[in-house]
Structure formats: C-alpha cells, structure tokens
C-alpha positions as CSV (number, residue, x, y, z in Angstrom):
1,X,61.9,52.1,158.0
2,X,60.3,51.7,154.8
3,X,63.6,50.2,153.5
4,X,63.5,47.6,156.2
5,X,60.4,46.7,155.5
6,X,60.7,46.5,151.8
7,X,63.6,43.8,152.3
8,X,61.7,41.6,154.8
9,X,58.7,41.1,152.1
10,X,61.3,40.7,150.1
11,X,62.6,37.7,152.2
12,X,59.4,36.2,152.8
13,X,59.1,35.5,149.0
14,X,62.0,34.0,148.4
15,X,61.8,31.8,151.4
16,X,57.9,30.9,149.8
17,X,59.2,30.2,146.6
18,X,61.6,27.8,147.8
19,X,59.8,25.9,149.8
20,X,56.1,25.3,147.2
21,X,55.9,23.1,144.5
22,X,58.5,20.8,145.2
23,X,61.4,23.0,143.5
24,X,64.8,22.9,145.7
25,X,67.1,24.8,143.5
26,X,68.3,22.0,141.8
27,X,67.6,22.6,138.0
28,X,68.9,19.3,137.2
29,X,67.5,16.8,138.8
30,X,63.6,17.2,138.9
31,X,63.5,15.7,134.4
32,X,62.6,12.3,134.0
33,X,64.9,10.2,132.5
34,X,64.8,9.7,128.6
35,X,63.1,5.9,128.2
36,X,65.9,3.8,126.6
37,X,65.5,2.7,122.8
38,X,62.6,0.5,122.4
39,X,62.1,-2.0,119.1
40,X,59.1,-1.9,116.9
41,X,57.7,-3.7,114.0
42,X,56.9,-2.3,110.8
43,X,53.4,-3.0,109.1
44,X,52.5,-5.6,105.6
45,X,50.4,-3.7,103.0
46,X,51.6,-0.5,103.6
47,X,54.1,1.2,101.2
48,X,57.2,3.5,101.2
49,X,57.8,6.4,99.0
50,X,61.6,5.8,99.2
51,X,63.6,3.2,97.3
52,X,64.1,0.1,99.1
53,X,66.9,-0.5,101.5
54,X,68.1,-3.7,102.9
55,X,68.6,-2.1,106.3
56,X,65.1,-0.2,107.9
57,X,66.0,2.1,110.9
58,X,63.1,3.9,112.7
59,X,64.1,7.4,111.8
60,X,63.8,6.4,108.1
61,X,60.6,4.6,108.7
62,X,57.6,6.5,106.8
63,X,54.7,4.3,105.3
64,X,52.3,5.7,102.5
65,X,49.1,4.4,101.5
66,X,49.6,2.2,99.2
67,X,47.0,4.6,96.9
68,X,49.4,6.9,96.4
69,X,52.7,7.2,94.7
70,X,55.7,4.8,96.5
71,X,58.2,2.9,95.2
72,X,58.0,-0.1,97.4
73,X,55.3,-2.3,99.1
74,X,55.5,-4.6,102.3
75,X,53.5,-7.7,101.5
76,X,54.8,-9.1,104.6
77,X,56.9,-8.7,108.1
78,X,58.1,-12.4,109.8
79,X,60.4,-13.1,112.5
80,X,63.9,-14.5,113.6
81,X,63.8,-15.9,117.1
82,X,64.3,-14.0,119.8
83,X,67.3,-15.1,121.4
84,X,69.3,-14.2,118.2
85,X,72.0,-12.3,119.5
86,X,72.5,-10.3,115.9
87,X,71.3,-10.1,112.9
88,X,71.5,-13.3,110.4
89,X,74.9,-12.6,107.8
90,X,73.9,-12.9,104.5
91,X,74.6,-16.4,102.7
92,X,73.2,-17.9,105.9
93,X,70.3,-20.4,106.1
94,X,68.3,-18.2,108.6
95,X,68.3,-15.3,105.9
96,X,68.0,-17.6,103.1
97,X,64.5,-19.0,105.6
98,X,63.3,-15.6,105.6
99,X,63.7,-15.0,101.9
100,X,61.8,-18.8,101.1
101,X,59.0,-17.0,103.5
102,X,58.9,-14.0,101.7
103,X,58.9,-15.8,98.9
104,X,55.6,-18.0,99.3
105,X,54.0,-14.8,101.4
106,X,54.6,-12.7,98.2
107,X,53.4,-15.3,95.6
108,X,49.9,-15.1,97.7
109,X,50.1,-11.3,98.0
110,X,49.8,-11.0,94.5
111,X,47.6,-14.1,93.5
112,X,50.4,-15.9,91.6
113,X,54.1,-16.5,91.4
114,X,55.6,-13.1,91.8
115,X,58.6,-14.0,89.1
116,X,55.9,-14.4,86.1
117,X,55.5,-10.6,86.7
118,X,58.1,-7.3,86.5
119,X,58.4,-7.8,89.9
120,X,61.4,-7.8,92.8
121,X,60.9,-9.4,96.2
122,X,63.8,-8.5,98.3
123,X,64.2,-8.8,102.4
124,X,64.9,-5.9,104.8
125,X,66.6,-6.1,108.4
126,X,66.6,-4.4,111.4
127,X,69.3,-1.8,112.1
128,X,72.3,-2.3,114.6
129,X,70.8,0.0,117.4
130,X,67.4,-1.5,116.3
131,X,68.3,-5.2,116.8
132,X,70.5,-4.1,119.7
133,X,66.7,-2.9,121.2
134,X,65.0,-6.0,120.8
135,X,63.7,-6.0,117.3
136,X,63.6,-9.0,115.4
137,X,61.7,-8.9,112.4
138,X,62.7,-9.3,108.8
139,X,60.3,-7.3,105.7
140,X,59.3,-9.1,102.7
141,X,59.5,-5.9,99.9
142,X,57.4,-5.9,96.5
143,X,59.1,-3.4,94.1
144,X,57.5,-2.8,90.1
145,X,60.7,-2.7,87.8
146,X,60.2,-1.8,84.2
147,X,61.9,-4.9,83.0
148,X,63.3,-7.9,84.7
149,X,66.6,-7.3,82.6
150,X,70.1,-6.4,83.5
151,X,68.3,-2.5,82.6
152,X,65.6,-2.5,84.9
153,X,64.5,0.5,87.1
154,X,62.1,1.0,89.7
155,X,58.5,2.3,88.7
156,X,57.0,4.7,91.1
157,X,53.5,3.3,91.0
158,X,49.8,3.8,92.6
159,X,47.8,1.1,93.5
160,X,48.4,-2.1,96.2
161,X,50.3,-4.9,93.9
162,X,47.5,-7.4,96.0
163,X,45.5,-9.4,93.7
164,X,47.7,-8.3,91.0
165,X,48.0,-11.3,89.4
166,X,45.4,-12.9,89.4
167,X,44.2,-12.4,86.2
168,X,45.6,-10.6,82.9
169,X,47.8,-7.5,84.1
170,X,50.4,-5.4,82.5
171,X,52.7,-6.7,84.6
172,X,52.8,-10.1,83.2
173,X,55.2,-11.2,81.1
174,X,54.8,-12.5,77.8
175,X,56.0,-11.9,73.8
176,X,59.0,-10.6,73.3
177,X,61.6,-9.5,70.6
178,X,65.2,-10.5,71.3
179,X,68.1,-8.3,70.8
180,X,71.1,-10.9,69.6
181,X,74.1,-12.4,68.5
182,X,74.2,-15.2,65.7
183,X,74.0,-17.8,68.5
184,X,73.3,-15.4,71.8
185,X,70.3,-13.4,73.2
186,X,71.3,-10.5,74.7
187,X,68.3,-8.7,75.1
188,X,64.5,-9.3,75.6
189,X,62.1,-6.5,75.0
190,X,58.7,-6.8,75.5
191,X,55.9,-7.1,72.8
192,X,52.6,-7.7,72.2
193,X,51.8,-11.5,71.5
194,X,49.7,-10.0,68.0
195,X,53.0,-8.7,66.2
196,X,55.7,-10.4,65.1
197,X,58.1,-11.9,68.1
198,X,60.5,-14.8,68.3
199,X,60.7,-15.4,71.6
200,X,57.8,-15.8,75.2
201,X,58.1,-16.1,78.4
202,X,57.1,-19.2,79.5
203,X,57.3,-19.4,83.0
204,X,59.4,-21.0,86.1
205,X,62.0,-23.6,87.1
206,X,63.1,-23.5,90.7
207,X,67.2,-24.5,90.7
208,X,68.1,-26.8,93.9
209,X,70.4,-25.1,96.5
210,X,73.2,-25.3,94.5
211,X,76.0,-22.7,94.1
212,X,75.5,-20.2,91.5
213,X,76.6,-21.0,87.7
214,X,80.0,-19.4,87.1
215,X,81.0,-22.3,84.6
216,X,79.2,-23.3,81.3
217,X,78.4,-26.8,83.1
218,X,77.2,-25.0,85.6
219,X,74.2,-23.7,83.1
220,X,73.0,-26.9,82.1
221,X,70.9,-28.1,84.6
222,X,69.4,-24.2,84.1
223,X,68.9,-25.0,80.4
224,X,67.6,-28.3,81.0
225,X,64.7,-27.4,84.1
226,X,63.8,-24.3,81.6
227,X,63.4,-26.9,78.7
228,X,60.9,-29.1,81.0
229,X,58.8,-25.8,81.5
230,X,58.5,-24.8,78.0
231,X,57.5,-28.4,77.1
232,X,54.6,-28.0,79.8
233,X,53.8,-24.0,79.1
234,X,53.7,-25.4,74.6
235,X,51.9,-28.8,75.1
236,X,54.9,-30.9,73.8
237,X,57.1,-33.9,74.7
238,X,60.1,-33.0,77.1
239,X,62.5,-35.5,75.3
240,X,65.4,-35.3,72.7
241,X,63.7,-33.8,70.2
242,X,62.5,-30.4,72.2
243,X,66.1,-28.9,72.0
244,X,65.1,-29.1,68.3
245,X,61.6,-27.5,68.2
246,X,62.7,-24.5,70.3
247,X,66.1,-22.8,71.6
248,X,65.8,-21.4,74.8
249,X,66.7,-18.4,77.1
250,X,67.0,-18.8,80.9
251,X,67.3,-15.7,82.9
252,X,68.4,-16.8,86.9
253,X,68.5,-14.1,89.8
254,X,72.0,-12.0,90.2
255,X,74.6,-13.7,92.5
256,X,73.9,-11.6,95.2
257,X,69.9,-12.8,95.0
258,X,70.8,-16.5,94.7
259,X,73.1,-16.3,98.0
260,X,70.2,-14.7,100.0
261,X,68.2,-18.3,98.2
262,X,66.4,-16.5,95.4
263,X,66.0,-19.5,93.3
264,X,63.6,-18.8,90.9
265,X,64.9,-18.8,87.1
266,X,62.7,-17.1,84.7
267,X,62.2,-19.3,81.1
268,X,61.8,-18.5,77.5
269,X,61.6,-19.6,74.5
270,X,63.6,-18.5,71.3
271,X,62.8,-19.1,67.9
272,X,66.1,-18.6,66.1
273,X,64.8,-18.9,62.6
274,X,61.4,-17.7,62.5
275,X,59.1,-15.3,64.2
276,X,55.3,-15.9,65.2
277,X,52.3,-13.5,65.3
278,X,50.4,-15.5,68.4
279,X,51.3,-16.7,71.4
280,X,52.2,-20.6,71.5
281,X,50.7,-21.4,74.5
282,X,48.8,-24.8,74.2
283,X,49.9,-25.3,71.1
284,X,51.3,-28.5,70.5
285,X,53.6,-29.8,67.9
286,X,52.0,-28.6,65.3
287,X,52.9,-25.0,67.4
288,X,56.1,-26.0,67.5
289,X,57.2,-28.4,65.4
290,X,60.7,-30.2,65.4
291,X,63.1,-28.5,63.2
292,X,64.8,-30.3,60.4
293,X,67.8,-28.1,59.6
C-alpha cells in the first residue's frame, strides 16, 4: 500500500511539473533567437592603444582616453552613402573624397595644416561583415611619428593632438641637418634653428591630381610648387634667380598615400654650400642672397 501510494505522489509531480511555467519538454525551442549583426559607428576624439589598421572590425574596437597612452587618435568619423553596396576600392574618387575630408577635418583638429607637423592622417573602413551590416562610415586617424622620413615610427603618446598646433609645439617641423651625397639629400634630421643647419622646412605645396612621379619630369612640377613656397616662407622673388639663392628638397607622400589623394608635399630648403645659425624665415634677400658660383 505504501508503495502504491509513494508512486502516485510521485505521478502527480511530474504531471505538475509539466504542465507550470510554460516548459513542454522541449529544451530547444523556448531561447530567443540571437539578433542578427547590427552596424555601429565608432567615436572622433577618442584614441586607440593599438597601431592603426586600415580595416576596423568591432571585436578589435577598444577606444582610450586620449589622456592616456595610444598610438592613434580619431579626429573624425564621415560617411559614404548608404546605398553603397561595398566598400570604396582604393584609387577610387569616393576614397580619395574621404581622405580630402579627413584631410581638412584633421587640419582643424589640430589648429593648422597637419603636414607642417610629425604627423600621419590615414583613413579606416568598415570590415566585410561590418559593411555587410549596414555600416558605412569611414575614420579619419592622427598618428605622432618620430620623423616624417622613410625611418619613421609610431610614438606612443599622452595627450589629445587637438589644438596641437596652434602655436609652437615639438611637433613642428623646422631646422634640420641633411645627411647627403655631393648633389643629393638623403637624409633630414631635425635640429634646433640656434646651431648650425643647412637646410628648414618651409612648409606646403599641394600637387594637382596627377599620377605619382616615377620619371625625373615627373619631379619638376614638385620642385617648382616647393620653390614658390620657400620664396613665400624667406620673403624673396619666385623668379629665375631663386633656383640660385637656395637648392631645395621636396618630400611627397608614398605611392600608396598619393593613390588614396594624399597630396600634400612637404618643402625645404638646402643650402649646399653654407650652413646658418637662425632660422630664415622673413628674411629676405639679404637672408638668402643669390649665389654667384
């Protein structure tokens, strides 16, 4: 009897169990369904502690405050239009409309052009899955280099680069010392204006959308837009006779900058027979007068 009885509560419980809550045996099919990958956006003036990549995927998404140490900041995030069915190739004139974007966002970021410092703008995509979900938005990257020669490295910094250049900053460039041939630079290195130097930096000439020099009369129109800035930067004439007061250097973006439409070629000037102990900025012929031999 007891046994009988024992196997009847025993009954009841199951047949309770099964029929509260809502639970019908079925282990599989009460979960709700995983929501299907979703886009998002990352945020300007924040920073990354990892080395920039052209391509950003949400797993490898971890801002910083800026504060701290990072190797790269976002001055700031634009968009493609939505109905782009992929991401732009590169070469194209949609990436080379984000980078001109960048570009101008950048040069306000920091408070002047971005080139006249040891700076690196470069222009991150969504991933495939990422662009697949909807996202659309192309990042405008600020990266500190320790030169802008062929030897530069990232600087893992603290601090926002905003405002940066407003005024007088380490990061400017100025004076340097060239490293060279009889008739080449090879090298620039970085010097204070107060100590001997034969060569300064002297700021910016923007090449047209042309393809990138491979031929020596490719370099001319190079040679000849740097010639008109150092003119402007010294206070002299830009006509025949400034070939003659100054040599100069010209040092344009890598090939694979200028096909994204990095433009901007950075300008020098090179004193081949002498060296100076103050910058020549301003300082007119008598600065930098013509040469007779």
């Amino acid at each position: 009897m007891t046994t009988l009885f024992a196997a009847a509560v025993t009954a009841t419980l199951l047949v309770g169990c099964a029929g509260s809550g809502g639970l019908d045996g079925d282990l599989t099919d009460d979960w709700a369904a995983l929501p299907p990958p979703s886009a998002f956006t990352p945020a300007a003036g924040v920073c990354q502690a990892a080395d920039f990549t052209d391509v950003v995927t949400l797993a490898a998404y971890e801002p910083v405050d800026c504060a701290g140490p990072h190797r790269v900041e976002t001055v700031h995030v634009g968009a493609f239009p939505v109905e782009r069915a992929s991401a732009p190739a590169g070469g194209s004139a949609e990436l080379r409309g984000a980078f001109a974007e960048c570009d101008t966002r950048a040069t306000g970021y920091v408070g002047d052009e971005w080139r006249v410092g040891r700076l690196r703008l470069s222009v991150a995509l969504p991933s495939g899955p990422g662009w697949a979900a909807g996202s659309r938005w192309f990042r405008c990257d600020l990266t500190e280099l320790t030169t802008v020669e062929a030897a530069a490295t990232v600087v893992v910094r603290s601090g926002s680069l905003r405002d940066t250049l407003k005024g007088a900053s380490g990061l400017r460039l100025g004076c340097q010392q060239t490293g060279r041939t009889a008739s080449r630079v090879q090298t620039l290195v970085p010097v204070e204006c107060g100590k001997q130097h034969d060569a300064e930096f002297v700021g910016v000439w923007r090449a047209p959308d042309t393809a990138y020099p491979t031929r020596d009369s490719d370099w001319s129109p190079l040679y000849d837009g740097c010639r008109s800035v150092l003119g402007r930067y010294v206070g002299v004439p830009d006509d025949a006779d400034l070939s003659f007061r100054s040599g100069v250097v010209v040092r344009p973006p890598g090939a694979g900058r200028w096909r994204v439409g990095d433009r901007g070629v950075r300008c020098y000037l090179w004193l081949s027979d002498r060296t100076v102990t103050a910058s020549l900025k301003g300082a007119g012929p008598a600065g930098l007068p013509v040469r007779t031999k």
